[in-house]
C-alpha positions in Angstrom: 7.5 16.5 -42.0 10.8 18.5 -43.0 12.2 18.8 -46.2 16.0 17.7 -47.4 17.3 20.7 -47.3 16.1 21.6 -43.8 16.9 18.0 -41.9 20.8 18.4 -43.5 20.6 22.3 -41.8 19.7 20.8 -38.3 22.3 18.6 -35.7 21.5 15.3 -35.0 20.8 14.5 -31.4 24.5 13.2 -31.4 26.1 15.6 -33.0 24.9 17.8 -30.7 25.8 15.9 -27.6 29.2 15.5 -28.8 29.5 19.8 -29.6 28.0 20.3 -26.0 30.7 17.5 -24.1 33.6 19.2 -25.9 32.7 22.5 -25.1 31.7 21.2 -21.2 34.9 19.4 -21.1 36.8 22.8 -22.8 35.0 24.7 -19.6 36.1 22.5 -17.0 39.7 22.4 -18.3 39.7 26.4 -18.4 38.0 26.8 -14.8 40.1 24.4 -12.7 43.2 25.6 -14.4 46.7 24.2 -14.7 47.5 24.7 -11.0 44.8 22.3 -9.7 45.4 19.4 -12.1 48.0 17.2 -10.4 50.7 15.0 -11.8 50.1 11.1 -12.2 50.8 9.7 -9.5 52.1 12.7 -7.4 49.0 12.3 -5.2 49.4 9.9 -2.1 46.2 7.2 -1.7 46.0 5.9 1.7 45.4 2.4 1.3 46.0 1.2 5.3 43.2 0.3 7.5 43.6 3.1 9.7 40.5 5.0 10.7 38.6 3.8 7.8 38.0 -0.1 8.6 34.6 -1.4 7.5 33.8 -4.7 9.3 31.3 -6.8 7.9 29.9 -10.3 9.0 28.9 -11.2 5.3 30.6 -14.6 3.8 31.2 -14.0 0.3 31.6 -10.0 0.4 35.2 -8.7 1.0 35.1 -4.6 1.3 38.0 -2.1 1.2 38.3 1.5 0.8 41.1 3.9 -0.1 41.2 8.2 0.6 43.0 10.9 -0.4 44.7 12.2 2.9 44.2 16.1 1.4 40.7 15.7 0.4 37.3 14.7 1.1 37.2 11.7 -1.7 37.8 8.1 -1.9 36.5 5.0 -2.5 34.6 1.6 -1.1 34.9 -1.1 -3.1 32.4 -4.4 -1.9 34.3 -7.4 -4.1 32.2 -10.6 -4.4 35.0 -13.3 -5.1 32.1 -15.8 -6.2 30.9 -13.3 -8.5 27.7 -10.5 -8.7 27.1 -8.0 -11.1 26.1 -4.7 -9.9 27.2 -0.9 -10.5 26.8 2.2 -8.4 27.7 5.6 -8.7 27.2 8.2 -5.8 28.9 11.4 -6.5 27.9 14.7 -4.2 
């Protein structure tokens, strides 16, 4: 067991998360640098069908996606009009 004065010395486990996402967030500021942060909205999102169609036969499931024409990102987005809850996160 730890005394007072010792507990009041020591970060709480939130206290410290919060120190170490500031300074993570600090670091990837300094790394990436000015030049690679873009302006809102100066980046182009292609939005068209193009070579990206996804055909599905699922009733109920409409899915769509959207790239960046200068990089290897984008996203897929399955939309359930009658409703489903659900989250995923892939990033690599």
């Amino acid at each position: 067991m730890t005394s007072t004065s010792d507990s009041r010395a020591l970060l709480s486990r939130r206290d410290l998360l919060a120190v170490a996402g500031a300074g993570g967030a600090g670091l990837a500021a300094v790394a990436t640098g000015p030049a690679a942060v873009a302006a809102p909205g100066s980046r182009k999102v292609d939005t068209s069908a193009g070579d990206h169609v996804l055909k599905f036969d699922l009733p109920g499931v409409r899915i769509g996606s959207a790239v960046y024409p200068d990089g290897p990102t984008g996203c897929t987005v399955f939309h359930f009009p009658k409703r489903a809850t659900g989250v995923v996160d892939i990033r690599g």
